[in-house]
N, C-alpha and C positions, 0 to 999 in steps of 0.2 A: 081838943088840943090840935094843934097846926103844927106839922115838921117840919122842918126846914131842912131843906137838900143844896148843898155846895159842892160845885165840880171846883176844888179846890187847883186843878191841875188848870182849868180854864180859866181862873178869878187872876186877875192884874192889878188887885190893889189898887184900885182908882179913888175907892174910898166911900164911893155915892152910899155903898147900904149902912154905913157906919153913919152917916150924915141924915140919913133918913129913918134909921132906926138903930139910934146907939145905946137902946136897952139891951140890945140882944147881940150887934155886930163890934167888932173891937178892930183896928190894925195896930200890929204890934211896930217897932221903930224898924222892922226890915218892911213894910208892905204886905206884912203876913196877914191874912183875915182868921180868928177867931172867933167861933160862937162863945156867947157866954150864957148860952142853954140852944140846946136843938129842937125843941119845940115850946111852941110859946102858946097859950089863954086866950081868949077874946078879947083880952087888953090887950094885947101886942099884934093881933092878926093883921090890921088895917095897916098899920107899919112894917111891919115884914113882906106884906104885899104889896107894896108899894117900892121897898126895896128893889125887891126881884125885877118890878117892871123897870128901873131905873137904872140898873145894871147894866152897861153897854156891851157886855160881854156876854149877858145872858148866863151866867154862873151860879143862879140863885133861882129854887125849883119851893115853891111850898105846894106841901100837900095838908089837904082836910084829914 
């Protein structure tokens, strides 16, 4: 399993990780990001890290 770590205080709602992995990232109608699980399988790994690198905020940390 792979965690996913958000500096929720850093994340500006740009949208990119919902866009690149909207199994897992959600924005609610204020620009709010929610996980919809904080750690995801080896089906979602490749997507979530791909998120994080996409992030221009750098708000998105996964760990092994």
């Amino acid at each position: 399993m792979t965690r996913i770590l958000v500096d929720f205080d850093r994340c500006e709602g740009h949208g990119l990780c919902e866009q690149t992995a909207p199994e897992v990232f959600r924005l609610d109608d204020e620009g709010e990001l929610h996980l919809t699980r904080d750690e995801v399988g080896p089906e979602h790994e490749s997507s979530v890290a791909a998120a994080a690198r996409v992030c221009p905020v750098a708000a998105l940390k996964v760990q092994p």
